[in-house]
C-alpha positions in Angstrom: 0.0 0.0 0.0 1.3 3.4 -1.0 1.1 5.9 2.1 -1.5 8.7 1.4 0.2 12.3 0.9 -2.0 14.1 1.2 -3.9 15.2 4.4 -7.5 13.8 3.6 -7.2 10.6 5.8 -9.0 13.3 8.6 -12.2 12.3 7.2 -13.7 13.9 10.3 -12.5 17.5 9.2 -14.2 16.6 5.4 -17.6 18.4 4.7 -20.9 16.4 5.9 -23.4 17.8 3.4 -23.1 18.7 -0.7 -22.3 22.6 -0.4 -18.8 22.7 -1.0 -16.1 24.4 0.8 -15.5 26.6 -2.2 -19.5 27.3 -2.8 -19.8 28.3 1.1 -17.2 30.5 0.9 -17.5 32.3 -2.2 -17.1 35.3 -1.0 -13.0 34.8 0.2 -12.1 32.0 -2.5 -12.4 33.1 -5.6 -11.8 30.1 -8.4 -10.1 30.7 -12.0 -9.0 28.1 -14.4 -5.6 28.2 -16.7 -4.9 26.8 -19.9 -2.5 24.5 -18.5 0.0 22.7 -21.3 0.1 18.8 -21.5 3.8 18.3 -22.0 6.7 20.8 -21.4 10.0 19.1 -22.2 9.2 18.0 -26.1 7.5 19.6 -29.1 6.1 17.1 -30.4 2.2 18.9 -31.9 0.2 16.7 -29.5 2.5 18.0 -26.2 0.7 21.5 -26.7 -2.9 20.0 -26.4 -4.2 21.8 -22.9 -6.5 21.3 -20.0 -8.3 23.6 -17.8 -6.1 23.6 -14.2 -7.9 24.6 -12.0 -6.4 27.3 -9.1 -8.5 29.0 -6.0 -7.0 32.8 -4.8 -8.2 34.6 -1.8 -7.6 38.4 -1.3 -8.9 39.2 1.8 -5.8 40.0 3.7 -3.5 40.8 1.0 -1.7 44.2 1.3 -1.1 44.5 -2.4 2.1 44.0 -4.2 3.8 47.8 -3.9 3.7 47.0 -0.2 5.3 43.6 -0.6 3.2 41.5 1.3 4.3 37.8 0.0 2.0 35.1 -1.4 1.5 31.8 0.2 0.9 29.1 -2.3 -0.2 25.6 -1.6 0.7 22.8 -3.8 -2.1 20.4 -3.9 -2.1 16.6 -2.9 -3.8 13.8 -4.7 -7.4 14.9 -4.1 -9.2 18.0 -5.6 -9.5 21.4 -3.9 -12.9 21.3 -2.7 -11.6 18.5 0.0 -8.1 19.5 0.8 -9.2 23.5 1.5 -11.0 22.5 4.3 -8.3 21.1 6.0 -5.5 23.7 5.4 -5.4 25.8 7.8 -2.0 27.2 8.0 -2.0 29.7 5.3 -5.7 31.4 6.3 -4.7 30.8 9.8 -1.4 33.1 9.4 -2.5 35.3 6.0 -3.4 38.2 8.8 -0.4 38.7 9.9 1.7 38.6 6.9 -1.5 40.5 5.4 -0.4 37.7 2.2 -2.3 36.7 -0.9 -3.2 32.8 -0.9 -2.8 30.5 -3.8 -4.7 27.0 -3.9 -3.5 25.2 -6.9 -5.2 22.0 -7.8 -2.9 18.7 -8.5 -3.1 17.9 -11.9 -5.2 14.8 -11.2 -7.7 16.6 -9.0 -11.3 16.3 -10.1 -11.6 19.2 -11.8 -8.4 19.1 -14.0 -8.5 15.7 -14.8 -5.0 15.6 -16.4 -4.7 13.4 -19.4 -4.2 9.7 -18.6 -1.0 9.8 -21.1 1.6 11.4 -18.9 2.1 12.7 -15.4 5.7 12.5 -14.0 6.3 14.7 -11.5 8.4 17.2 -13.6 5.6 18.1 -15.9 3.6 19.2 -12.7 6.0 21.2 -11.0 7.4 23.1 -14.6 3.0 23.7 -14.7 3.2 25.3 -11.6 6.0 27.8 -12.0 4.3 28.7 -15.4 1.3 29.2 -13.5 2.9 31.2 -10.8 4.9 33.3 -13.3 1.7 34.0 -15.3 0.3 35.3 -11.9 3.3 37.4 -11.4 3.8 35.2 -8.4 7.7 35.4 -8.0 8.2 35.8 -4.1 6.0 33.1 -2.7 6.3 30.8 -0.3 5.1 27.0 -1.0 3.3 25.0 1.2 4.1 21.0 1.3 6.7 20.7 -1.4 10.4 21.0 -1.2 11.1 19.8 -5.0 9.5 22.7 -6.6 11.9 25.2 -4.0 14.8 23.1 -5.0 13.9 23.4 -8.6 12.8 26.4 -9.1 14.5 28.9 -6.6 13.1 31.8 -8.6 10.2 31.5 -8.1 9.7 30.0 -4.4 11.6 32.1 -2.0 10.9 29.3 0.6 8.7 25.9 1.6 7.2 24.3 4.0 7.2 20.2 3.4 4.8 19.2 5.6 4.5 15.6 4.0 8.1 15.2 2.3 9.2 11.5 1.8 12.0 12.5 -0.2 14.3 9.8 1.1 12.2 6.8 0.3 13.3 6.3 -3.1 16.0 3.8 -4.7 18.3 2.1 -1.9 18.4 5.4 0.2 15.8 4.2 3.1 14.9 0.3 4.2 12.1 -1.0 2.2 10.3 -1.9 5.5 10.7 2.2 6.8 7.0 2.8 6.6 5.3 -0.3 8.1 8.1 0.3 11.0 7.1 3.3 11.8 3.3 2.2 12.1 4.7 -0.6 14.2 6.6 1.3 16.4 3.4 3.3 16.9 1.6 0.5 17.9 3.9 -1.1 20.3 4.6 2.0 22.7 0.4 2.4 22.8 0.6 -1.3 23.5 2.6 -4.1 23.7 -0.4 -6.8 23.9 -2.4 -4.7 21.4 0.9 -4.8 18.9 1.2 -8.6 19.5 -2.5 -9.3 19.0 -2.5 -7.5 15.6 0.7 -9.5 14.7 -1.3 -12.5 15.5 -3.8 -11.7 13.4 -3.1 -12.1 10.4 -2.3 -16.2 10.2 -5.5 -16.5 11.8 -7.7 -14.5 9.2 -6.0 -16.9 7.0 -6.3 -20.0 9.0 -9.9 -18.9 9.6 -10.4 -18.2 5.5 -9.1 -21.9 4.9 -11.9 -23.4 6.8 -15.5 -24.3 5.1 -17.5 -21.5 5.1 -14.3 -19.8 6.7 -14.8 -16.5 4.6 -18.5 -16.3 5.6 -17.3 -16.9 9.2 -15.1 -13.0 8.5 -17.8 -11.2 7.6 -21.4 -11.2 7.3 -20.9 -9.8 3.6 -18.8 -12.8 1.9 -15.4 -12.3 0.9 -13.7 -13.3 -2.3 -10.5 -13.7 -0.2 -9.1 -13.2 3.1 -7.0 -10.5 1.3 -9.7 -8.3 1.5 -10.1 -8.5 4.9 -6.6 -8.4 5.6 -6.1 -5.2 3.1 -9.2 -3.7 5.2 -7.2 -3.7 8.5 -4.0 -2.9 7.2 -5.5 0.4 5.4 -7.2 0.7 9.0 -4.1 1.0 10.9 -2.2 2.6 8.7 -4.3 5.4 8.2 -4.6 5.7 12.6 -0.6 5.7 12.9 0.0 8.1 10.0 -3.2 10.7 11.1 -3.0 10.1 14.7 -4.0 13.3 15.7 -4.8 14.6 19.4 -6.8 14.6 21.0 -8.2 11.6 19.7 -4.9 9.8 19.1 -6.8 6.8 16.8 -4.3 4.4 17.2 -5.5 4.3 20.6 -8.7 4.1 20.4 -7.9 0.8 18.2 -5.8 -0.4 21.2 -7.9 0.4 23.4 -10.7 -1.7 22.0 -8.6 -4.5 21.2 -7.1 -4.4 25.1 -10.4 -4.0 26.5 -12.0 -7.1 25.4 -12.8 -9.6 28.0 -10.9 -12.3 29.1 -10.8 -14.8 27.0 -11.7 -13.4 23.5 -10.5 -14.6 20.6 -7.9 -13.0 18.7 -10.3 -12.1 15.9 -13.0 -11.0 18.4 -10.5 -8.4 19.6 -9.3 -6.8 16.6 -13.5 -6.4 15.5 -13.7 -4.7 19.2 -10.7 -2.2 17.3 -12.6 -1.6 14.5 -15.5 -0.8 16.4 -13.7 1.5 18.8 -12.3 3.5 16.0 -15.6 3.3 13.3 -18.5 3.2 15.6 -20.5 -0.3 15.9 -21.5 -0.6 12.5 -23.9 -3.0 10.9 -21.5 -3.2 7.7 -18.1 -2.1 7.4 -16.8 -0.9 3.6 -13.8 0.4 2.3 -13.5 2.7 -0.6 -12.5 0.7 -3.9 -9.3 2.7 -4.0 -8.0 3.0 -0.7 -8.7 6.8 -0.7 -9.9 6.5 2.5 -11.5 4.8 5.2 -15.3 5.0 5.5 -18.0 3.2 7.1 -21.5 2.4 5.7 -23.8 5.0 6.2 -20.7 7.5 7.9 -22.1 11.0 7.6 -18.8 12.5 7.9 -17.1 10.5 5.1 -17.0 12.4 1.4 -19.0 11.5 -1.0 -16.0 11.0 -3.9 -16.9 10.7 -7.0 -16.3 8.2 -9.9 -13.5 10.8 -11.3 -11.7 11.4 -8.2 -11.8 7.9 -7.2 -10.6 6.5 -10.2 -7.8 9.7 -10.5 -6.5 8.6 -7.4 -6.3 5.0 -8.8 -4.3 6.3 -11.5 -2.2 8.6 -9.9 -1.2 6.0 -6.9 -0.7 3.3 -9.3 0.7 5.2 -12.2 1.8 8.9 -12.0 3.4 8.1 -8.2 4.5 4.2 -8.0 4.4 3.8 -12.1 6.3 6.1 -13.7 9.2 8.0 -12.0 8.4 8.2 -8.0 8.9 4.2 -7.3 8.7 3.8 -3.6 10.2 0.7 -3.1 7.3 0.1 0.4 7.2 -3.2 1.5 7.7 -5.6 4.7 10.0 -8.1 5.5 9.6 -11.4 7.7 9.1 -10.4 11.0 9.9 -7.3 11.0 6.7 -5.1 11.5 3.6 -6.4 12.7 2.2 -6.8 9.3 2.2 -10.0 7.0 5.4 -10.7 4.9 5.1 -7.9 1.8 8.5 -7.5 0.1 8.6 -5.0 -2.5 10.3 -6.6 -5.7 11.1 -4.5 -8.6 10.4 -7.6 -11.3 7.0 -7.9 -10.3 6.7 -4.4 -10.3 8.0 -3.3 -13.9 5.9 -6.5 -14.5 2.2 -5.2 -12.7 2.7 -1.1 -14.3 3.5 -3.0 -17.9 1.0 -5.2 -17.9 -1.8 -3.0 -16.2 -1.2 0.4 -17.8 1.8 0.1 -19.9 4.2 2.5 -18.1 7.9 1.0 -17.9 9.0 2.9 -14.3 12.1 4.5 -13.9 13.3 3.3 -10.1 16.3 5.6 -10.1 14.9 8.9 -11.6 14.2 10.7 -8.3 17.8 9.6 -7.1 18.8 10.9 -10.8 16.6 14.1 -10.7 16.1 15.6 -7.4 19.0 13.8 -5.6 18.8 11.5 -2.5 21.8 9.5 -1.4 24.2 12.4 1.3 21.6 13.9 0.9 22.8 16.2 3.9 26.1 16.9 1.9 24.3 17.9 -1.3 21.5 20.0 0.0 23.3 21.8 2.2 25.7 22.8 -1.1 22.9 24.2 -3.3 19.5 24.4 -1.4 18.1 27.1 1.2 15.1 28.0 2.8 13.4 25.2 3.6 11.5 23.5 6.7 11.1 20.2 6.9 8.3 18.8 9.6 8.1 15.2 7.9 11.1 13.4 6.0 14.1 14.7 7.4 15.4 14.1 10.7 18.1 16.6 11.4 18.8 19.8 9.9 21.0 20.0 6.8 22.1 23.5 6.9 21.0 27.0 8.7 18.8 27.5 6.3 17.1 24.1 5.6 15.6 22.7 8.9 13.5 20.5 10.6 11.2 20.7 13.2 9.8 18.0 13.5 6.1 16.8 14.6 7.4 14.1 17.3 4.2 13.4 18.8 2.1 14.0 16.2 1.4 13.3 12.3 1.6 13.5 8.7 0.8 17.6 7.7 -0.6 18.0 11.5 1.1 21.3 11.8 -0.6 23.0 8.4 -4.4 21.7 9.3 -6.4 24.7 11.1 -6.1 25.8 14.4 -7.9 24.0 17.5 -8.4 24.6 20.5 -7.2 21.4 21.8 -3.9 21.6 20.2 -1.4 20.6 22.6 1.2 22.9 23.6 4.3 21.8 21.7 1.9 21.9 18.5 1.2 25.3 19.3 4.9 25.8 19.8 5.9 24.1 16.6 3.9 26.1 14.2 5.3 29.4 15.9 8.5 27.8 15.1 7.5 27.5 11.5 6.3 31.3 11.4 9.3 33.0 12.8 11.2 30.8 9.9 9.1 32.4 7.6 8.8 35.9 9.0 12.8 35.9 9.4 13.0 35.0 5.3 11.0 37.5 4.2 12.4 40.4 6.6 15.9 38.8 4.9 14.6 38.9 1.2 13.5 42.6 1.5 16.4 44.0 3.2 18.5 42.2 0.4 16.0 43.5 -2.0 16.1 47.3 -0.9 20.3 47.2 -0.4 20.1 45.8 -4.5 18.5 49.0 -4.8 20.4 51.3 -3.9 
């Protein structure tokens, strides 16, 4: 399973009726839609066929460019705008006092610009943006959530924030198993008998699925395979570890179900008491075709996607993402997380993208591209201005830093502002604004000493 980038696992924060964010807010977000080119690096007559990209501005605090306020621009994630604005809170949370112009710009495989199901490397994306941004006379903005387009094109990002940044899971540069660690080691310190249940789990679903009737016995919907069932849960914990937000903290409401069984339940009566401590005692459990997200039948506060985003995701997990140039190599080992043995092999994989959309990925592009192995050595030679809260440990120069979301989760410190965040959130995202503050005050004063 690839890991979601994008922040729309918080299905609790998603809208709960059909106005959209963007239709009950009209009067702050105003949306326009560019003539966005297919393919930038040949010129070949069908590379300038174009779609309609779609990108959301609000005004509301902006200053205006003669009093250089900067403009915040957020990069978008693999769902469409009307989902992730919702959930981004950091640039309308901190637009006042930097009295800034925001920029939403929708991923090329959002639902409303549905990119053409002939390309999509990563490249072609971020060259889009710039050419958006430059159209919009945007040259002194600061990105939201991606450090390749700051790296790439320093002209026109003055800094980023890379809230969700797994730059280093490419090629050789990170263990295979990094992930499904990490959601391990998440389980274990909630619960060590809660970890070793969930590890126990899995040879019974199948010892269970081998029985008569066994797949009937799993559900009271019937399976095709126990790999459904097993895929369910896996998603399932997954999704808690990587959004396991306060004050909820999913991952232990899943633990605390599963511990808080009686004595003497079975191992597969336990992990249903985790389910239901996390979805709500349900009378059917379902999980969306794609692995969007998780949702439960009849779940008010799950989105309604549609047949275009849904099947956009599909392609852009399977084929813009894992099938063309970014090739995660995600997978478990024996024994070495709490899931079932996964290895990720590279064979199989050419074989699956081939076969399935006929893309031939390119394992060592991102290595090749963007850079990856010393990382510290090289980015600290040739980058600047960047903060790192997820994918990056330590900080690789003054000016490219981390600070990093220890108890928390993926793009925690750019959703809006609660008023249960704990204090070191609080604490962290004034971290991330003085950053900020302190490039800009350093951009104009070299800007008005060019001057003179």
């Amino acid at each position: 399973m690839l890991p979601k980038l994008s922040v729309l696992g918080r299905t609790k924060l998603l809208r709960e009726s059909s106005t959209t964010f963007l239709e009950s807010n009209s009067q702050d977000f105003q949306t326009f839609y560019y003539n966005q080119t297919l393919e930038h690096f040949n010129y070949r007559p069908e590379s300038y066929t174009t779609f309609q990209q779609r990108y959301v501005m609000n005004f509301k605090y902006w200053s205006g460019a003669i009093s250089s306020a900067p403009i915040f621009a957020y990069l978008g994630a693999e769902g469409d705008l009307d989902y992730e604005m919702p959930v981004i809170g950091f640039l309308t949370d901190n637009a006042h006092q930097f009295k800034a112009l925001l920029v939403y710009i929708e991923a090329l495989w959002g639902i409303s610009s549905i990119w053409i199901k002939r390309g999509g490397p990563q490249k072609h994306e971020l060259v889009g943006i710039s050419t958006l941004l430059k159209l919009l006379q945007i040259m002194q903005s600061f990105i939201w959530r991606n450090a390749c387009f700051r790296l790439k094109y320093l002209h026109v990002a003055l800094g980023a924030l890379a809230s969700s940044a797994p730059i280093l899971y490419f090629d050789d540069v990170t263990p295979q198993n990094g992930y499904y660690s990490i959601v391990t080691k998440d389980f274990s310190e909630a619960s060590e008998s809660c970890y070793e249940t969930i590890r126990e789990s899995w040879s019974e679903i199948d010892r269970v699925a081998s029985e008569p009737n066994g797949l009937s016995i799993l559900s009271q919907k019937s399976l095709n395979n126990a790999y459904e069932l097993k895929y369910y849960l896996e998603v399932g914990y997954t999704m808690a570890a990587q959004f396991d937000d306060p004050p909820s903290y999913p991952v232990t409401m899943i633990c605390s179900g599963i511990n808080g069984a009686p004595e003497g339940t079975d191992v597969l009566s336990r992990i249903f008491a985790g389910v239901i401590a996390l979805r709500g005692n349900m009378s059917c459990y379902s999980i969306n075709a794609a692995g969007f997200s998780i949702q439960t039948v009849g779940d008010t506060n799950s989105p309604d996607l549609s047949v275009e985003t849904v099947e956009g995701w599909a392609w852009q997990k399977l084929q813009v993402i894992r099938c063309s140039e970014m090739v995660m190599p995600i997978g478990c080992g024996e024994n070495d997380t709490m899931f079932p043995l996964a290895p990720f092999d590279l064979t199989t994989f050419i074989h699956y993208c081939t076969t399935s959309y006929g893309v031939l990925p390119r394992p060592h592009w991102v290595t090749t591209y963007y850079g990856g192995h010393n990382i510290e050595l090289i980015l600290s030679r040739f980058g600047s201005n960047i903060i790192f809260s997820n994918g990056v440990l330590k900080n690789i120069s003054q000016t490219i830093v981390v600070i990093p979301t220890v108890n928390g989760s993926h793009c925690l410190d750019i959703v809006p502002v609660k008023s249960t965040d704990p204090e070191w959130l609080v604490m962290q995202r004034k971290a991330e604004v003085d950053i900020i503050d302190s490039w800009i005050s350093q951009y104009n004063a070299d800007l008005h000493a060019m001057k003179k």
